[in-house]
FIDREN-540182 format. One record per residue (C-alpha): residue in three letters; x, y, z. Coordinates in steps of 0.1 Angstrom, whole numbers. Layout:
REM residues N
  resn     px     py     pz
   ala      X      Y      Z
...
***
This chain:
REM residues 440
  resn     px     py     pz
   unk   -325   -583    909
   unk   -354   -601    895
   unk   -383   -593    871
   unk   -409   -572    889
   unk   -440   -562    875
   unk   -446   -551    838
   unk   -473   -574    839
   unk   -498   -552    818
   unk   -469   -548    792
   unk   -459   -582    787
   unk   -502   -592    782
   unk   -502   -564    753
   unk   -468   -577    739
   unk   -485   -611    738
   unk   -516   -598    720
   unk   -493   -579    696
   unk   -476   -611    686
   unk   -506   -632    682
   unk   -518   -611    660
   unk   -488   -606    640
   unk   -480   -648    637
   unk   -519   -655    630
   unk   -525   -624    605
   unk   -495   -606    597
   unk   -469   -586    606
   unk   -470   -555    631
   unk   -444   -529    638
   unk   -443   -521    677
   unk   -423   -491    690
   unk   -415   -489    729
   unk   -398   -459    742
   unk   -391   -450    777
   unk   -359   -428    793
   unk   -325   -449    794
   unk   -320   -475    822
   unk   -361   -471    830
   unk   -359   -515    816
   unk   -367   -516    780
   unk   -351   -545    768
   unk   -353   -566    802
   unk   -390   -564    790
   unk   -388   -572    755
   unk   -366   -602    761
   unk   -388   -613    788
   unk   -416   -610    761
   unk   -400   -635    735
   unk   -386   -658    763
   unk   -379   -692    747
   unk   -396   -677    716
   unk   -377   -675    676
   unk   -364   -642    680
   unk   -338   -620    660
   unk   -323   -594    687
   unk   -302   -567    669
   unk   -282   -535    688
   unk   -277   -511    669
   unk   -248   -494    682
   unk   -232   -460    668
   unk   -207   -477    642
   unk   -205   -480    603
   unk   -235   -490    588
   unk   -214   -522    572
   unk   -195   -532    604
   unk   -229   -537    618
   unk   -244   -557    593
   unk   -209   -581    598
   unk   -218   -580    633
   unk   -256   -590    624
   unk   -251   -613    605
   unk   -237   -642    623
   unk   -269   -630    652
   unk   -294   -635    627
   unk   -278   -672    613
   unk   -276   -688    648
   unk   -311   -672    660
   unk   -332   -685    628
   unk   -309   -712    623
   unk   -305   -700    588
   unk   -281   -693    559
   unk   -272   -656    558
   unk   -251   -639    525
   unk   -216   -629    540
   unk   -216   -602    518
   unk   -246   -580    529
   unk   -233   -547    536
   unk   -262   -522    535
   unk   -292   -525    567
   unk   -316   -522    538
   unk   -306   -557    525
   unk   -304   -568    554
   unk   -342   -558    564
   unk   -356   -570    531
   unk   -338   -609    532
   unk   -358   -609    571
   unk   -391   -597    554
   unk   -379   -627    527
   unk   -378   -649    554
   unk   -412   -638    576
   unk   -429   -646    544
   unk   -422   -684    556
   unk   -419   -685    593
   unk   -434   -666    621
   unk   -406   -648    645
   unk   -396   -620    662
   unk   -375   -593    657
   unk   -357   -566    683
   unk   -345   -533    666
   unk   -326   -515    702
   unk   -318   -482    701
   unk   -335   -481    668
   unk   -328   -437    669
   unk   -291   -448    666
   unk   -297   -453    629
   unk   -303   -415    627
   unk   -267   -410    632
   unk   -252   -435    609
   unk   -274   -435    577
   unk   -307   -416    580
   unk   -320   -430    550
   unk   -324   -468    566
   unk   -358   -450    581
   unk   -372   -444    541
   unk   -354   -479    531
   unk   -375   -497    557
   unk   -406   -479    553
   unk   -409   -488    516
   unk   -400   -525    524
   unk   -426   -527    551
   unk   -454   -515    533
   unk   -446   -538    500
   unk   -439   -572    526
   unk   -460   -565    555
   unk   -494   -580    546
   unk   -480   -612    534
   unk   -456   -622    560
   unk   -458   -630    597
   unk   -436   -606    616
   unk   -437   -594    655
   unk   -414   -563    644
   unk   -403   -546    679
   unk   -383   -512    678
   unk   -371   -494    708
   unk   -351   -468    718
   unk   -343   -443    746
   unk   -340   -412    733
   unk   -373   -398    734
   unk   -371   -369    714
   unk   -359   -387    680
   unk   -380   -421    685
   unk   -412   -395    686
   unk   -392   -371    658
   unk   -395   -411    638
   unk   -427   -421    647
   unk   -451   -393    647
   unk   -435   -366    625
   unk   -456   -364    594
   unk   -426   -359    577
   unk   -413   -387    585
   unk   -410   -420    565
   unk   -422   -442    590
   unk   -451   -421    602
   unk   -482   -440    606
   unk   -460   -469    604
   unk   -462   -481    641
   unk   -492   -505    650
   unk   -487   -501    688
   unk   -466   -472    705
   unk   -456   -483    743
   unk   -441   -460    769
   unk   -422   -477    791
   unk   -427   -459    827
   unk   -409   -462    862
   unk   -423   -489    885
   unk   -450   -485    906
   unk   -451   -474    947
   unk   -467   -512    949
   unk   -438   -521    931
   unk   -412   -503    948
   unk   -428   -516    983
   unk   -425   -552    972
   unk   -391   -548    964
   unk   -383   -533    995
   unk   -396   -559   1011
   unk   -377   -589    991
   unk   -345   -572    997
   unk   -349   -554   1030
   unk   -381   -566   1047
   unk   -374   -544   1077
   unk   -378   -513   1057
   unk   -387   -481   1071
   unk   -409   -457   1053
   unk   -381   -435   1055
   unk   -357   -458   1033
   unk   -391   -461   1013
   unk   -390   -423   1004
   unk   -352   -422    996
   unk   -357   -449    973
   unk   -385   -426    956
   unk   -365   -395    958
   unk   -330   -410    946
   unk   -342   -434    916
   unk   -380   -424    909
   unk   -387   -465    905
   unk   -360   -464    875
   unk   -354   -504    877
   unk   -317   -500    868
   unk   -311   -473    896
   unk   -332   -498    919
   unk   -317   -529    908
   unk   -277   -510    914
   unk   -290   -501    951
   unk   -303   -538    957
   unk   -279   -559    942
   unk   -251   -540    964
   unk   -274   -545    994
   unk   -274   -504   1005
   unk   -317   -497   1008
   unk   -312   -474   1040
   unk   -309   -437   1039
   unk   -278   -430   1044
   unk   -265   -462   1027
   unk   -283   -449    996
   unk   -263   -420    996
   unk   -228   -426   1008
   unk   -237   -453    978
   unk   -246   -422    951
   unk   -220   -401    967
   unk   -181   -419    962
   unk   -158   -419    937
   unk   -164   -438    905
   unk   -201   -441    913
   unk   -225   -451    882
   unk   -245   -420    889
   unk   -223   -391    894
   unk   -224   -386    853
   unk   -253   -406    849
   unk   -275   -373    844
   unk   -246   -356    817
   unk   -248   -387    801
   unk   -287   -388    799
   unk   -295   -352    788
   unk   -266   -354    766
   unk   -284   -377    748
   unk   -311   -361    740
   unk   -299   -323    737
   unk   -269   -329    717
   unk   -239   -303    713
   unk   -259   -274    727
   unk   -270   -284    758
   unk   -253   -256    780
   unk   -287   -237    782
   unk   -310   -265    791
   unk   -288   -276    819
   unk   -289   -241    834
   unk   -324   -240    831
   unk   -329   -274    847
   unk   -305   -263    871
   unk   -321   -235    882
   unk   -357   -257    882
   unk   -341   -276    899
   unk   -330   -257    926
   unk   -363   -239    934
   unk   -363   -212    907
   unk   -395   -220    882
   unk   -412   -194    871
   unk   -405   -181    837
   unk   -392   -147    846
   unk   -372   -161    879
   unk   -356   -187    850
   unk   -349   -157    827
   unk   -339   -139    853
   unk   -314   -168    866
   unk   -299   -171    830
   unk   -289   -134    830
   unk   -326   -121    815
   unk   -317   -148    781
   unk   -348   -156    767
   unk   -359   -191    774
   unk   -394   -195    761
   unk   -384   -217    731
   unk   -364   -238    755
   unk   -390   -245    782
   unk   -414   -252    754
   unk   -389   -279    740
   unk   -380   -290    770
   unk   -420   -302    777
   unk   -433   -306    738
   unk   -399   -327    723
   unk   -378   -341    754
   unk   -409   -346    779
   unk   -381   -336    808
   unk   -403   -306    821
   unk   -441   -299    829
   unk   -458   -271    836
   unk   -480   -274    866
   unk   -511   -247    871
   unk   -530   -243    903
   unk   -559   -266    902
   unk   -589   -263    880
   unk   -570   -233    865
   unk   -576   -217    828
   unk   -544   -225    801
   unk   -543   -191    804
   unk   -534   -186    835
   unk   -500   -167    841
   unk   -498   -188    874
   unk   -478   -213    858
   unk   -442   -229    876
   unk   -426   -255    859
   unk   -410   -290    872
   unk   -387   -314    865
   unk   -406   -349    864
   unk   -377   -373    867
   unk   -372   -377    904
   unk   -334   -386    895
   unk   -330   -360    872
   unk   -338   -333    899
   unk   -316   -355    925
   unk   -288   -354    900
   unk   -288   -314    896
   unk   -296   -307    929
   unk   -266   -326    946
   unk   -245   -336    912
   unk   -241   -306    889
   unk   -243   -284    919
   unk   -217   -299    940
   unk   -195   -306    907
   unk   -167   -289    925
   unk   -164   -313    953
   unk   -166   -344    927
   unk   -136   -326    912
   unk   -113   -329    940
   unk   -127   -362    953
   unk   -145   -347    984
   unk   -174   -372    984
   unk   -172   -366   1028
   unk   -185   -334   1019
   unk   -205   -344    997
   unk   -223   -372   1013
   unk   -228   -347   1050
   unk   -248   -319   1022
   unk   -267   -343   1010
   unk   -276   -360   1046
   unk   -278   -322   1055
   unk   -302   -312   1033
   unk   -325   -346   1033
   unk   -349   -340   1058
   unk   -362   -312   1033
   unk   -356   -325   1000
   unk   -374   -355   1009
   unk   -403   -337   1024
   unk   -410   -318    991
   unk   -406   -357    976
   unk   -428   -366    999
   unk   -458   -346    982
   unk   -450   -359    947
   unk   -448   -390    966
   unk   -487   -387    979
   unk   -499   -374    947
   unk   -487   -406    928
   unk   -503   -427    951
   unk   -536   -407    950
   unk   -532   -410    906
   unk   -525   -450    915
   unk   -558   -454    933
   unk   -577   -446    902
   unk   -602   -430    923
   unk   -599   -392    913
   unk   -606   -372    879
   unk   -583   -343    888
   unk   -551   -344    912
   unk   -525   -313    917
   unk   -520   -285    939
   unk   -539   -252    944
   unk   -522   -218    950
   unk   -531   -179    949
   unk   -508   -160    929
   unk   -518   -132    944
   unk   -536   -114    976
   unk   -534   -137   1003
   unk   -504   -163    991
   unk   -526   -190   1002
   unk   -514   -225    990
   unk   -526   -258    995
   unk   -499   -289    986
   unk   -527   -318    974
   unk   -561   -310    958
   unk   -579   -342    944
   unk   -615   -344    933
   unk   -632   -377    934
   unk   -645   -389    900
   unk   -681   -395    902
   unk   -692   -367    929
   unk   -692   -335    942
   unk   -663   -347    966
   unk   -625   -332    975
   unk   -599   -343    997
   unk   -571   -312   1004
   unk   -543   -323   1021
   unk   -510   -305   1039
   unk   -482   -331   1037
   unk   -455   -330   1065
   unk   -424   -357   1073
   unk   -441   -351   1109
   unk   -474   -351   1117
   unk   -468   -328   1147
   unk   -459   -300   1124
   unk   -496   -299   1113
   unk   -512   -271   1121
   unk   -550   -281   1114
   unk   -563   -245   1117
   unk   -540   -232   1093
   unk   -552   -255   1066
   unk   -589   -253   1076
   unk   -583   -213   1068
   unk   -569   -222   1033
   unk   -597   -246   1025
   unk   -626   -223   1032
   unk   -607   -193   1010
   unk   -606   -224    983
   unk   -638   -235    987
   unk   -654   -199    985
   unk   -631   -194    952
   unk   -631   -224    933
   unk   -651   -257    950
   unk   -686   -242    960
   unk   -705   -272    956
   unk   -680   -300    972
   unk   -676   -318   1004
   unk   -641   -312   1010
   unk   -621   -336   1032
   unk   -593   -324   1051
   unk   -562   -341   1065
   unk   -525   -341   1073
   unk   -503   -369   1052
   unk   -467   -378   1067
   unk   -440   -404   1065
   unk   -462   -429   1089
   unk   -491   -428   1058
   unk   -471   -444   1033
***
């Protein structure tokens, strides 16, 4: 698959790098989930460019410095000592170097050095702040495990924090995004394959790009795709979360399980969990992994005890859904079974996709101060699936979304809007309609 988009990344990446050839150097850290195209972008960004582009993978501290070595000689065109053995050395002959020449330098999966020798973070923080005003620098770290790269970066206690110049967080692509892609690969595209690719990948470029380059963009192509033996994303999720949570992620995944599958209230996910406590882990699970959110009825108080939580990674969800919860049929190789209770279930799990769907193309519009939905948690149940308020007047648009527009029951959501209006909205114009699959 080609490069798509990224357009407003690559111009700051630029901007970075002028400034750190013409004045001096600057640390940038970029972050974003695993597979979601981190280094496709920072390659891209030093295309035909000096550049030193070191992976640090979970080995010996000195087997990676052999390993760098060599990578660092042929980039710069440069001698390198054969014995440097420590990254610390390492680091400081490359500030020696910046202090002559402008070029780049790539840190990936910079968190890994966490697991091998935690004091590189301290040894590079006290070189960088004696080298980095008189040399010439573009220093680029990324990683992809969220929780330690924001653990590095903006933990006081940190060494490096306050270190980082620019911190960018790599999101999915776009719906304009997704849609030119469609068309490139599959111009006759319905908005139905359109959704699926939403609901299965979330715009994740590498889940994208595995769907493309093996030419399956319809429906059920998709997921006879997702669902067969030795498929990349059957323990793509484990993998993931495994990541992040380390040895004790049993409780995590039964809590995103049980989000997952419709149970998000606090007391319905403690309930789930055999009445376990999970406050601590919810809180984590939004503050330090950025997995979860909580999501209030609209225009609510913090306070509020109407609060359900939701996984924000459309794969993520997809993967417990379908993945974890059909792990017994993975087991014994039923992916026939597998594939009919995911073509089974689709018409409904892609119509509550289909909201999140809307929402993000009412947040890509730019047009609205406040977008979410708006529900009673008590008395009348009323609910209402999108409420958006215009940003510069007294305006509202509340929408029912349905896969079919002749499932819209105008009345109904005429009833809801007056009960919100009375409650919330007093002073708005409120604009009403139904959103389906034909209004994508």
């Amino acid at each position: 698959m080609k490069f798509y988009n990224r357009l407003n990344e690559l111009a700051e990446l630029e901007r970075i790098r002028h400034l750190s050839f013409s004045e001096h150097s600057r640390l940038t850290v970029v972050t974003g989930r695993r597979r979601v195209g981190k280094t496709s972008l920072l390659l891209k960004s030093v295309n035909d460019l000096p550049v030193v582009y070191l992976f640090v993978g979970r080995k010996n501290e000195a087997t990676l410095c052999t390993e760098f070595i060599p990578e660092i000689a042929r980039s710069l065109d440069t001698y390198v000592p054969a014995e440097i053995r420590t990254f610390r050395s390492l680091f400081q002959f490359l500030m020696e170097l910046a202090k002559n020449r402008s070029f780049n330098l790539i840190i990936d999966e910079f968190q890994e050095f966490y697991n091998i020798n935690a004091s590189v973070y301290s040894d590079m923080q006290h070189i960088w702040d004696t080298y980095r005003k008189k040399t010439k620098m573009n220093l680029i770290v990324s990683g992809s495990v969220y929780s330690l790269m924001q653990k590095l970066f903006q933990n006081a206690k940190e060494p490096l924090f306050g270190r980082a110049d620019n911190i960018i967080k790599l999101a999915a692509f776009d719906l304009t995004t997704l849609k030119q892609i469609l068309n490139d690969y599959k111009a006759a595209y319905s908005n139905d394959d359109l959704l699926a690719l939403y609901a299965f990948t979330g715009g994740i470029p590498k889940y994208v790009e595995l769907f493309c380059d093996n030419q399956v963009l319809g429906v059920r192509e998709m997921i006879a795709f997702m669902a067969r033996e030795n498929s990349p994303f059957i323990d793509e999720g484990k993998h993931l979360l495994i990541e992040e949570f380390g040895k004790n992620y049993a409780t995590y995944f039964s809590i995103l399980s049980a989000i997952s599958g419709g149970i998000n209230t606090q007391p319905q996910i403690e309930a789930a969990l055999g009445n376990k406590s999970v406050g601590g882990q919810l809180k984590r699970l939004i503050e330090d992994y950025n997995i979860i959110v909580r999501q209030r009825p609209i225009l609510s108080k913090v306070s509020t005890q109407a609060v359900r939580y939701e996984i924000q990674d459309n794969f993520i969800r997809f993967w417990f859904n379908y993945f974890d919860r059909h792990r017994s049929m993975i087991e014994i190789k039923n992916f026939k079974a597998l594939q009919n209770r995911i073509l089974s279930d689709y018409p409904t799990y892609s119509g509550s996709m289909l909201e999140r769907y809307f929402k993000q193309q009412f947040a890509e519009t730019m047009q609205y101060k406040n977008i979410g939905s708006w529900w009673e948690p008590k008395g009348m149940q009323y609910e209402i699936d999108i409420v958006a308020l215009s940003l510069h007047k007294k305006h509202a648009v509340a929408v029912e979304v349905k896969r079919q527009k002749k499932n819209f029951k105008p009345e109904k959501l005429k009833t809801k809007v007056e009960h919100l209006k009375h409650k919330l909205l007093h002073n708005y114009k409120i604009e009403t309609y139904c959103l389906s699959l034909e209004d994508m």
